[in-house]
N, C-alpha and C positions, 0 to 999 in steps of 0.2 A: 504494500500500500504506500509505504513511503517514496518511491517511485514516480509514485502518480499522483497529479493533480490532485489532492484533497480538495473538494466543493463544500463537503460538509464535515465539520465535526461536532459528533455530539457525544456533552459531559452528561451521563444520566448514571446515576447508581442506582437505579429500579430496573434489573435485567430485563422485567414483565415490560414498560413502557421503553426501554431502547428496541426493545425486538420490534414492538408496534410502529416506534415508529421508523424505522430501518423500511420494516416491512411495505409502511406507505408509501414511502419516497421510493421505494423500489418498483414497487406495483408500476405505478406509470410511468415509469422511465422519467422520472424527474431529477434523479441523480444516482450517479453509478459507482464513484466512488467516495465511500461513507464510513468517516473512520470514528469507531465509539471507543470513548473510554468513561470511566465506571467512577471516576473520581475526581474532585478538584485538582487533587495535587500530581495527579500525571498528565492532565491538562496541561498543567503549568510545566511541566520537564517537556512535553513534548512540544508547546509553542515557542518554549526557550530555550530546547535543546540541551535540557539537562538531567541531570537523572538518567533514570535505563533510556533516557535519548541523547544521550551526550553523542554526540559527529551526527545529526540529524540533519539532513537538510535544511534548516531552520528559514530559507530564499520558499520551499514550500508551505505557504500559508495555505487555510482554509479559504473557501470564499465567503462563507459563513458557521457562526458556532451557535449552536443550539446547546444552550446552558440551562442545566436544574440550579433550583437556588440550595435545596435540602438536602446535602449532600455531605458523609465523612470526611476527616481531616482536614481538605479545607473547605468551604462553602463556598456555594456560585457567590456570591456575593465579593468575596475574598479575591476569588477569579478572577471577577470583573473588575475590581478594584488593581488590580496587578496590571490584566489586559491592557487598560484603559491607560494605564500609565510607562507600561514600557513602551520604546520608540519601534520597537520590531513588532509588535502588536495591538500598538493604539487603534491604527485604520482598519481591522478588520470587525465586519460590522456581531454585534453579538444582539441573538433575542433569548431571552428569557422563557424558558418552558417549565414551566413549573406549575405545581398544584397551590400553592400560595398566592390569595386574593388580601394577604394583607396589606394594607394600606401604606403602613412602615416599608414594608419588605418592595412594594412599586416603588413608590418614591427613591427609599435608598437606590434601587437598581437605577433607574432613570437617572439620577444626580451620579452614580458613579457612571457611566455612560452605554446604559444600553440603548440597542437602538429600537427593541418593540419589548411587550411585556404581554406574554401571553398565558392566561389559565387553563391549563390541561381540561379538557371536557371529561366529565366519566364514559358519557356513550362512546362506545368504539368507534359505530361511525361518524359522528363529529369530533372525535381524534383524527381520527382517518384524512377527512374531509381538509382540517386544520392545518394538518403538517402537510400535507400535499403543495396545497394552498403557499403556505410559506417556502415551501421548493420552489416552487413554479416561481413566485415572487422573488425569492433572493437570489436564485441561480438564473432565471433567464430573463427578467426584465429588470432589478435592477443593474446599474452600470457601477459596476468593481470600479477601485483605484489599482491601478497596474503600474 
């Protein structure tokens, strides 16, 4: 995978919702290569290239990161604060997938710089529907910084 173009990465420690949503993006060919990891803090080794990614590609960015906020060791929240502030991964744009409708928890994200805040549905297929939606959106009409 390191190889290839990463479109998407997604931080989800709910094996149950990474599969789903892999599975969506996948169904209609809205993106093909879709690299998951399970935690904040390998997030962060493999955007910076450190940790079990130390000599990573680190020139291979995502085009977009689909980030949980509730998440071990470190929180999306944490993420995005890091993200947002190193110069190798401030521009890449992050949404927030998450089952948290807290009021705190939007605001923080948005102030640290996410760029959408979206509440996981419980129905599958308005999950489905959702993350499709955001494929199409972030991988084919919006315009990357290259």
């Amino acid at each position: 995978m390191e190889n290839k173009k990463i479109e998407i990465l997604l931080v989800e420690d709910s094996i149950h919702d990474a599969e789903l949503t892999i599975r969506a993006l996948l169904k209609n060919n809205v993106a093909k290569h879709i690299m998951h990891l399970k935690n904040g803090a390998l997030a962060l080794d493999f955007l910076l290239g450190t940790g079990e990614y130390t000599g990573r590609n680190v020139d291979n960015k995502p085009m977009v990161i689909l980030l949980d906020l509730k998440m071990p060791k470190v929180s999306g929240l944490d993420v995005l604060e890091k993200i947002a502030s190193h110069p190798l991964t401030r521009m890449i744009p992050v949404v927030v997938l998450t089952s948290s409708k807290e009021h705190p928890d939007v605001e923080k994200a948005y102030s640290l710089g996410a760029n959408s805040y979206i509440v996981k549905p419980v129905d599958f297929e308005d999950f489905r529907k959702i993350v499709n939606d955001l494929g199409i959106y972030w991988l084919l009409h919006n315009q990357p910084l290259t």
